[in-house]
Structure formats: C-alpha cells, structure tokens
N, C-alpha and C positions, 0 to 999 in steps of 0.2 A: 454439619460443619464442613468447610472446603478445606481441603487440603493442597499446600503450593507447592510444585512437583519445580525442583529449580532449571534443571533440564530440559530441553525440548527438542526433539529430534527434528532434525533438517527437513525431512520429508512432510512431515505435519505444518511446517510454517511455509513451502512451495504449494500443498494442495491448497491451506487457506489461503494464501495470496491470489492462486489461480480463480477461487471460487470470487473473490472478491471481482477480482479485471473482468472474470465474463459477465457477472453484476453491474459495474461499471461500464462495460459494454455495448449491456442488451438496455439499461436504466437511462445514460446516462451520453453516452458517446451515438450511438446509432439514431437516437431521434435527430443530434444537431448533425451529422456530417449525411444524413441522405442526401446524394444529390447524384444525378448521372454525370460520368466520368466523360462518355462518348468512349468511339472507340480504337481511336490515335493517341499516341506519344502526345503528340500535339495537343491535343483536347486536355489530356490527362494534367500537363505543362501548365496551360491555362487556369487550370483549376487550383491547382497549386499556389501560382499566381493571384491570386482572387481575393481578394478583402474577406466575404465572405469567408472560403475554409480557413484564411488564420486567425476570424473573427469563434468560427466552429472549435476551432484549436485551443485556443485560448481559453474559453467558455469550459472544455472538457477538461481542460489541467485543473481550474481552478474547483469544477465540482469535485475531481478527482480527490483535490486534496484535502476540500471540505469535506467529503463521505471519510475518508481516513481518520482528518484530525479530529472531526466530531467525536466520531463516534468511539476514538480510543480513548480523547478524554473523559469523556461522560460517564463509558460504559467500562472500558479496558479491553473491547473487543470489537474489532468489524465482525458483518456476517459470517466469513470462513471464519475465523476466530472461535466463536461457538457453539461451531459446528463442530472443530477438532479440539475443543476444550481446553485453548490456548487465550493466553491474557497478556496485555501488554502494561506493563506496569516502571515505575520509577527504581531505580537503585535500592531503596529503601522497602519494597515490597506493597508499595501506595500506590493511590491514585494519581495520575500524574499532570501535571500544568499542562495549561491550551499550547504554550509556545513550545514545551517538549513534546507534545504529539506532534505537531508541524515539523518541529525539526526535523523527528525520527522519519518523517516519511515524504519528506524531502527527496530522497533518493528514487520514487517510484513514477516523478514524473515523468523521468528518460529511461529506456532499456537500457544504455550503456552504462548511466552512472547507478543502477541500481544494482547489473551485475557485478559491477567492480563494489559495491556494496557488499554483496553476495560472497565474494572471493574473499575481502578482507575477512572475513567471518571465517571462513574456511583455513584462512594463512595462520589465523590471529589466534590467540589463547583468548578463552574466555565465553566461547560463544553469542557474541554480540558485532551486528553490524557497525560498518563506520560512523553513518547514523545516529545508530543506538547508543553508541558511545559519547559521541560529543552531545546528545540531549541526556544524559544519565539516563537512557531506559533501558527495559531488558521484555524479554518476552518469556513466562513461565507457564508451564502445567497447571491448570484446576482440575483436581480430581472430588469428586463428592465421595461424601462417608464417615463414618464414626464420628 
C-alpha cells in the first residue's frame, strides 16, 4: 500500500526538476540546436537571427511541455519525480486533467517566470507554486509500506 506524505521538501522537487532539464537536454534539446555558432559576436548574432534556431526553439518548448504534461497526467510523475518519490497530483489527492498538467508547468518554459514561480512558493503559505495554484495541483510524498 502507498502511503501520501503531504509535504515535500524543497530540495527533493529542485533535484527532480534538475534530473528532468538534463533529460530534456541531452533527449530532447541537444539533437535540435547542434549547429556551429562560429567564433565572433557576429556569427553568434546571426545565428540568433535564423529561422532555423527559432524554428529549434520553438520545437524544444513544445517537447518540453509535452514530456511534463504527458507524463504527470498519465503517470503523476516525470522521471526526477520517481526517482525522489514525489507525485504530482490534483487538490483532491487524484489523478489530475491534461489541461491541469499543462497549466502547472506552464512556468518551466522560461527561467525567469519559473523562478518567480519558485519564490511565490517560498513567500506564500501552503507550499504550492503559482502554477500549482491556479491548476489546483500540488506535489506530494509516495512512500511505500504497510
């Protein structure tokens, strides 16, 4: 039987997000953006510039949010997830809808708005992202036993 631990220590939902980005990284990001940069500003500029990388760009947000939403709706976990025996689940202690996974993770396709994600958690009572909040989810402890 699983036991739902309501709490989840901060440290355990940064390692699995880490695990997750270098996944999404080395899976998913690194096949579509190889490309020589060259080795001027200039070049760099260019590349920027290009159809191409915001064609790369674009392609890796959208897998990005497709590996997240998938996988928390179906399952309650990405890969970091468990790994650290953490769940992502609805208000209610369920499985939770395709558009509340999208929601909640909404926040992870920019560093700044995922920080400021991050922070409200921190400010805020309740431990739950901003996120997490407006899709009613939460993120809980699975512990097996008895």
């Amino acid at each position: 039987m699983k036991k739902v631990v309501k709490v989840v220590p901060l440290w355990k939902r940064i390692f699995a997000y880490v695990i997750d980005a270098i996944l999404i990284s080395i899976i998913i990001a690194s096949p579509l953006m190889i490309k020589e940069t060259g080795e001027s500003f200039t070049d760099f500029v260019n590349l920027v510039l290009s159809s191409e990388f915001w064609v790369a760009t674009i392609m890796v947000g959208v897998l990005t949010m497709v590996y997240w939403t998938f996988l928390e709706w179906k399952f309650g976990q990405s890969v970091g997830k468990i790994f650290f025996k953490i769940k992502s689940v609805n208000v209610n202690d369920k499985q939770m809808s395709v558009s509340q996974a999208f929601i909640r993770n909404l926040s992870k396709l920019s560093s700044v708005i995922l920080f400021l994600d991050v922070l409200y958690m921190l400010i805020s009572k309740g431990n739950l992202r901003f996120f997490e909040k407006i899709s009613n989810t939460k993120v809980v402890g699975v512990v097996e036993g008895e």
